[in-house]
N, C-alpha and C positions, 0 to 999 in steps of 0.2 A: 144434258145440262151444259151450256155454252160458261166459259169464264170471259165476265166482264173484262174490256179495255183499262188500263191500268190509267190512272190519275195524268193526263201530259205535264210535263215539268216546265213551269213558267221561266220563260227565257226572255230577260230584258227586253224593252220594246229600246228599238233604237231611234227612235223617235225622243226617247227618254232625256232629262238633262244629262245622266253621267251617261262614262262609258267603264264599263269595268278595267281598272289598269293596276298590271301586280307593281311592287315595288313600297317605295316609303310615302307613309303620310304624317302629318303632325297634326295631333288636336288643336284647336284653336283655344281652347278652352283654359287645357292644361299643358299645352305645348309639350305632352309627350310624343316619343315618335313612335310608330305602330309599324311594322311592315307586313303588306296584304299574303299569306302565304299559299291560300286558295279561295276559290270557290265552291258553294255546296247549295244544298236545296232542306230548309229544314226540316224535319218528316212532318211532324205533327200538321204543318199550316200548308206546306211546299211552297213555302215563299223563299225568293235565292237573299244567300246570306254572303257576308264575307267573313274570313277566318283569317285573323290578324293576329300579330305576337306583341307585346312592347320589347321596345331593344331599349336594351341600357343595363347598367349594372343593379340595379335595386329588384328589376320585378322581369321575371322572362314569361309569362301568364299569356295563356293563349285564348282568345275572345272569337264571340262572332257576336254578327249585328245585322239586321235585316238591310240588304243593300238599297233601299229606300231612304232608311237614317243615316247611312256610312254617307253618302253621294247625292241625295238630294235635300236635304235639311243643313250639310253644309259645316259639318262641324269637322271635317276635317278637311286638311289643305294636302296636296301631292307635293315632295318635295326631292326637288329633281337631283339634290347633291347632300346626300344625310350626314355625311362625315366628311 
């Protein structure tokens, strides 16, 4: 009994419009600021996610979001000087 090849982990096409970059972003939305603190693959779908915190005094909550909505839907901006 052979074991099947395991699922390959989809790796951004860099063809793509983003490009994954750590650091700060600001929602557009709510103009909070987020900073990226990794990347991951989420199990259930294995589609890459990013894993962002909010910075500020009110809320330290750590998020992920399929990097599809983070980077091509555009709802957040990179901001090159957070403080």
């Amino acid at each position: 009994m052979s074991i099947p090849d395991p699922t390959p982990i989809p790796v951004p096409d860099p063809s793509s419009q983003y490009v994954p970059k750590f650091g700060y972003w600001r929602h557009k939305k709510t103009n909070n600021l987020y900073e990226i603190i990794a990347f991951a693959i989420e199990e259930m779908t294995m589609i890459p996610v990013v894993v962002y915190k909010c910075e500020g005094p009110v809320s330290s909550s750590t998020w992920t979001r399929p990097c599809s909505e983070f980077f091509e839907i555009a709802r957040f901006e990179q901001v090159d000087n957070a403080w």
